[in-house]
C-alpha positions in Angstrom: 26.0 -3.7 14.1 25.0 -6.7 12.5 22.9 -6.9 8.9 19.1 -7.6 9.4 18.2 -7.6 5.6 20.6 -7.4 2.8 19.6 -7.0 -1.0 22.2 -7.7 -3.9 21.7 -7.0 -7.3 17.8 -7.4 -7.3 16.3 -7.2 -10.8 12.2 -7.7 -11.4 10.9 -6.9 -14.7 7.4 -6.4 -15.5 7.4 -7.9 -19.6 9.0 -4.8 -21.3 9.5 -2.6 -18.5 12.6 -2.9 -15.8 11.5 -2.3 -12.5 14.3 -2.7 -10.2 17.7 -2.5 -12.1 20.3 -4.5 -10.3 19.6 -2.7 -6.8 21.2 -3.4 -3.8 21.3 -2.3 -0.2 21.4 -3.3 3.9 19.9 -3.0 6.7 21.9 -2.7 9.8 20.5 -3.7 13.1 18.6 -1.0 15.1 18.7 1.5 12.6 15.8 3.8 10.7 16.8 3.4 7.2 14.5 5.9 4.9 13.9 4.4 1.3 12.7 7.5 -0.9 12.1 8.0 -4.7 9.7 9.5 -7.2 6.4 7.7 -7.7 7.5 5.2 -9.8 11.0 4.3 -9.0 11.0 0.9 -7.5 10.2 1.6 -4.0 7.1 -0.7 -3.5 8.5 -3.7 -5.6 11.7 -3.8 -4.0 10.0 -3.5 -0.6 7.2 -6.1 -1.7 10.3 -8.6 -3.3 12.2 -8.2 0.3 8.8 -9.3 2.0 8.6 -12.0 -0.6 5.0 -10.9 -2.1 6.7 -11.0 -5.5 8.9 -12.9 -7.1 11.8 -11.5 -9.0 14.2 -12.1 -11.9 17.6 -11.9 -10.7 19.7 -11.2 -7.2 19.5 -12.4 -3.7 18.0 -11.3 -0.6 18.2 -12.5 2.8 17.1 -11.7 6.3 18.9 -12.1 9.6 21.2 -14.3 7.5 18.7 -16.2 5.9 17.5 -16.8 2.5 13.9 -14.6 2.4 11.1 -16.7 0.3 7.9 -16.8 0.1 7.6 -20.1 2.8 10.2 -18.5 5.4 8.0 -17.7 8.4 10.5 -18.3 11.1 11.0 -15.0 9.3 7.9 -13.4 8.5 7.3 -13.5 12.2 10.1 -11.3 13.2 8.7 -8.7 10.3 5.9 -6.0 11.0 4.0 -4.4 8.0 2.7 -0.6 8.7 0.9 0.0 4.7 0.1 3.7 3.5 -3.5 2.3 3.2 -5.5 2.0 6.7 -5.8 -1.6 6.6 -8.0 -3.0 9.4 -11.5 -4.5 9.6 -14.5 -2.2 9.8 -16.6 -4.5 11.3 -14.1 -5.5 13.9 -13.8 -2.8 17.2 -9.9 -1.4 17.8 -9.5 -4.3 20.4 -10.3 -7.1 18.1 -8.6 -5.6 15.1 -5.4 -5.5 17.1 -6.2 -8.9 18.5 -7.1 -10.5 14.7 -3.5 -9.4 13.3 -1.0 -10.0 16.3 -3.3 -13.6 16.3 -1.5 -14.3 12.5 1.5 -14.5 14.5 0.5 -15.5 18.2 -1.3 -18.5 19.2 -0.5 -18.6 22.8 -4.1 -16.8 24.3 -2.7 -15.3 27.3 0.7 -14.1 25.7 -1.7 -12.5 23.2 -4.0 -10.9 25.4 -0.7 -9.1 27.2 0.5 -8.4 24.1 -2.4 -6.9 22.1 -2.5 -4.4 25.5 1.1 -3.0 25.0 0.0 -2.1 21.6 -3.1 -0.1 22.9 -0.9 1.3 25.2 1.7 2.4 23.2 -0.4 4.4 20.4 -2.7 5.3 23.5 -6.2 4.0 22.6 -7.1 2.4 25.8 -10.5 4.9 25.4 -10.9 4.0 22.2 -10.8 -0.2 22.3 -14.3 -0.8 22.2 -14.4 1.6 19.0 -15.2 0.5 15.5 -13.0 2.0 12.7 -15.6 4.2 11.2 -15.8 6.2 14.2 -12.4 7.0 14.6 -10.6 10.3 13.5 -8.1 9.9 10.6 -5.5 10.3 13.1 -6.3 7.4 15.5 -7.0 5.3 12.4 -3.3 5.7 11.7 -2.3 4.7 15.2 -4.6 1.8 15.2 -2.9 0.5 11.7 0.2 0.9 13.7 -0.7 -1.4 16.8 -1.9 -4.0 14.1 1.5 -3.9 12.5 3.7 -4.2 15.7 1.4 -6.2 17.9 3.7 -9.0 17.3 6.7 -7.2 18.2 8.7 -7.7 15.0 12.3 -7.0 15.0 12.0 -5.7 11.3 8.9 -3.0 10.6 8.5 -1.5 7.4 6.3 1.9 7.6 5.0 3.1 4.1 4.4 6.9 4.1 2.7 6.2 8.0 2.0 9.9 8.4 -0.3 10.6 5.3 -3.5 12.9 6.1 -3.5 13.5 9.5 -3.0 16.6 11.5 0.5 17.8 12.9 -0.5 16.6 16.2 -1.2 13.1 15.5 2.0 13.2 13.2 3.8 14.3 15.9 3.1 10.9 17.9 3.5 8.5 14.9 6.9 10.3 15.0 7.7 9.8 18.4 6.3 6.4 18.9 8.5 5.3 15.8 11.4 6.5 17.4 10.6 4.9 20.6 10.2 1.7 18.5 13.9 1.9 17.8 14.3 2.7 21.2 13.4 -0.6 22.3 15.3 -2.9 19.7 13.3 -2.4 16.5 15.0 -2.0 12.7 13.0 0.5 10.6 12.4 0.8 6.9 10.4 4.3 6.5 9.1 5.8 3.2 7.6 9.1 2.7 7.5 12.2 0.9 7.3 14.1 3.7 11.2 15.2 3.6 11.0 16.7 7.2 10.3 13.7 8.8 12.9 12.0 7.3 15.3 14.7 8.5 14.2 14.0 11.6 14.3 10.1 11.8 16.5 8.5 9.7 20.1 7.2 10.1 20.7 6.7 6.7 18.6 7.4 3.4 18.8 5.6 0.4 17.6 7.2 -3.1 16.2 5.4 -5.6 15.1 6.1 -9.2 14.5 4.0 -12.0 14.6 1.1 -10.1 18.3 2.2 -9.4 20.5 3.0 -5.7 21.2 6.6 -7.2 22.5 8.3 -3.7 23.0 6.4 0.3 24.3 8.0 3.0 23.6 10.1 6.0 21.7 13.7 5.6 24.8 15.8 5.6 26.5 13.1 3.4 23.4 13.4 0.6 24.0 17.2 1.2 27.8 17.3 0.6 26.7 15.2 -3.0 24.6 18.3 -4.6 26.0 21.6 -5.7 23.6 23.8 -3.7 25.4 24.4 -0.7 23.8 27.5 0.8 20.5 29.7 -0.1 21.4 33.4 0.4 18.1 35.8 0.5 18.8 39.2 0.3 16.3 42.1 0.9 17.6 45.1 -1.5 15.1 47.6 -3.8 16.4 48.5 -7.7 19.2 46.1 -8.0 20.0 46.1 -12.3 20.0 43.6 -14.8 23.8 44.3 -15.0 24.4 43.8 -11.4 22.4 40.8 -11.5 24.7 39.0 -14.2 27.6 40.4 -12.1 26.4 38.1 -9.1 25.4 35.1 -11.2 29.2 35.2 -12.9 30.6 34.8 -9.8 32.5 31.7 -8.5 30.2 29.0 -6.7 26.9 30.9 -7.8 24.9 28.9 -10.1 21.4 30.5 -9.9 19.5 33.8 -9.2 16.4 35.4 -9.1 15.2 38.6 -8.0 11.5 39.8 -7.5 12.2 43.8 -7.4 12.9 43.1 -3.4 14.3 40.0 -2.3 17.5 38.5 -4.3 17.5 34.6 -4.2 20.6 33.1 -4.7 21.4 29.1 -5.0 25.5 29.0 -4.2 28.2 26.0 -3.9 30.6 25.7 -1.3 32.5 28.9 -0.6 32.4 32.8 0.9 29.7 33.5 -0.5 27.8 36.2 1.8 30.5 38.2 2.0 31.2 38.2 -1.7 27.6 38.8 -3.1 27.4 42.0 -0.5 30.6 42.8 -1.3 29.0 43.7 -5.1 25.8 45.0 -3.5 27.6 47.7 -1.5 30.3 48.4 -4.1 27.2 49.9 -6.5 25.6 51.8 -3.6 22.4 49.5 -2.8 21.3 49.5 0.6 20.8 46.1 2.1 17.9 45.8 4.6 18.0 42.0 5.7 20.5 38.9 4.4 19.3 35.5 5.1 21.7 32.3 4.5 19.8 28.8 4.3 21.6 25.3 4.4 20.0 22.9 1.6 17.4 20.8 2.8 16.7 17.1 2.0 14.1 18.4 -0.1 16.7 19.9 -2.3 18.8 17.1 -2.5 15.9 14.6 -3.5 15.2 17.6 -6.1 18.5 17.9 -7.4 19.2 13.7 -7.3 15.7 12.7 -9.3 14.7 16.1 -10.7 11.7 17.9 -10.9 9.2 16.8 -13.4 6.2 15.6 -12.4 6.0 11.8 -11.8 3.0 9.3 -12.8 1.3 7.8 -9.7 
């Protein structure tokens, strides 16, 4: 696979504060690369720097091979731009909106009139063109900043937390329509802090904090990084404080709780099952359920950036 954008050792300070800190990263072709981090870790400028909105301090980044600046629009026309924010024009029907952004990029009439209809027809609003934005549901707003973004058919599209506020069923066909965009050719950039959906889409996740590349790799490679390996739940009545420490001294257990019914146990890599009920049946106590969970990304992004509470 060849590199579509690459990023080496991109700094961008804002006076006093550091932004990005010497980040890096690429972009193979074809692939959905998820970019996640905190509020306030360097997501948006780095994305904003690739696109050449801003302009930054030190490092290099190019795109197809090419140096990425703020005149390259042999470039800019392969890229498509799917923001958080609904970004369309109220006063302008679905048709038209559609029609107004791919035209940014399209002169040709007739090339743009065929193309503005593959993006109706691919986020399905055929019944909606004649629509105005206000009366759309939040849902079909979403597609319709979607068909603005890819109108063009970029090779590139960045989608910025694309899913935000809208029900599980016009989720669901973001989702799929994202993936079919990969489908047919298309390299995808996708943040969000919905950790399912990256599960579900991405090739490879970077994590950033600080302004800093703190984790890459594949889901199960992220998950092989953290120490929680395996959530055991066990449902078991009057289990003692002494009992308790016995578990949480055992090898490859590093946390427990328990409620008076259910034991929670955070474990590493190991037997572990087998040895916690192994204790539990030793001292008499009569299991009713055992439940084992594999980490999720949610508890690797935890575990990688922490859990305080993050500034917006």
């Amino acid at each position: 696979m060849s590199e579509m954008i690459r990023v080496d050792g991109l700094v961008k300070r804002y006076k006093e504060l550091i932004a990005v800190d010497n980040f890096s990263m690429t972009v193979n072709e074809g692939e959905i690369l998820a970019l996640l981090g905190p509020n306030g870790s360097g997501k948006s400028t780095t994305i904003n720097c690739i696109l050449a909105l801003l302009e930054f301090d030190a490092g290099n980044i190019t795109v197809m091979g090419k140096p990425m600046t703020p005149k390259s629009y042999d470039l800019k026309r392969l890229i498509g731009v799917v923001p958080q924010e609904v970004s369309v024009f109220e006063e302008l029907n679905v048709y038209e909106n559609i029609d107004f952004f791919c035209g940014l990029y399209i002169k040709d009439k007739d090339e743009r009139k065929k193309l503005v209809q593959e993006a109706i027809d691919f986020v399905e609003l055929n019944e909606f063109k004649k629509f105005r934005p206000k009366k759309l549901s939040g849902g079909l707003k979403r597609r319709l900043n979607i068909a603005c973004g890819i109108a063009h058919k970029p090779k590139i599209i960045f989608f910025d937390e694309p899913t935000v506020a809208v029900d599980p069923q016009s989720r669901n066909k973001i989702l799929e329509g994202i993936e079919e965009l990969r489908k047919q050719g298309a390299t995808i950039i996708y943040t969000s802090h919905y950790m399912e959906e990256v599960e579900q889409l991405a090739d490879r996740i970077i994590v950033i904090d600080k302004g800093q590349q703190i984790a890459m790799g594949t889901l199960d490679e992220l998950k092989s990084m953290i120490k929680k390996c395996e959530m055991i739940r066990i449902e078991v009545k009057g289990v003692t404080e002494e009992d308790i420490k016995k578990i949480a001294n055992a090898e490859n257990i590093y946390h427990v709780e328990y409620d008076g019914k259910m034991l929670k146990i955070e474990a590493g890599k190991g037997n572990n099952v087998v040895e916690v009920i192994r204790v539990l049946e030793e001292s008499g106590y009569r299991i009713k359920n055992v439940y084992s969970e594999q980490p999720t990304l949610n508890d690797v992004f935890l575990e990688l950036t922490g859990k305080e509470l993050r500034d917006e």
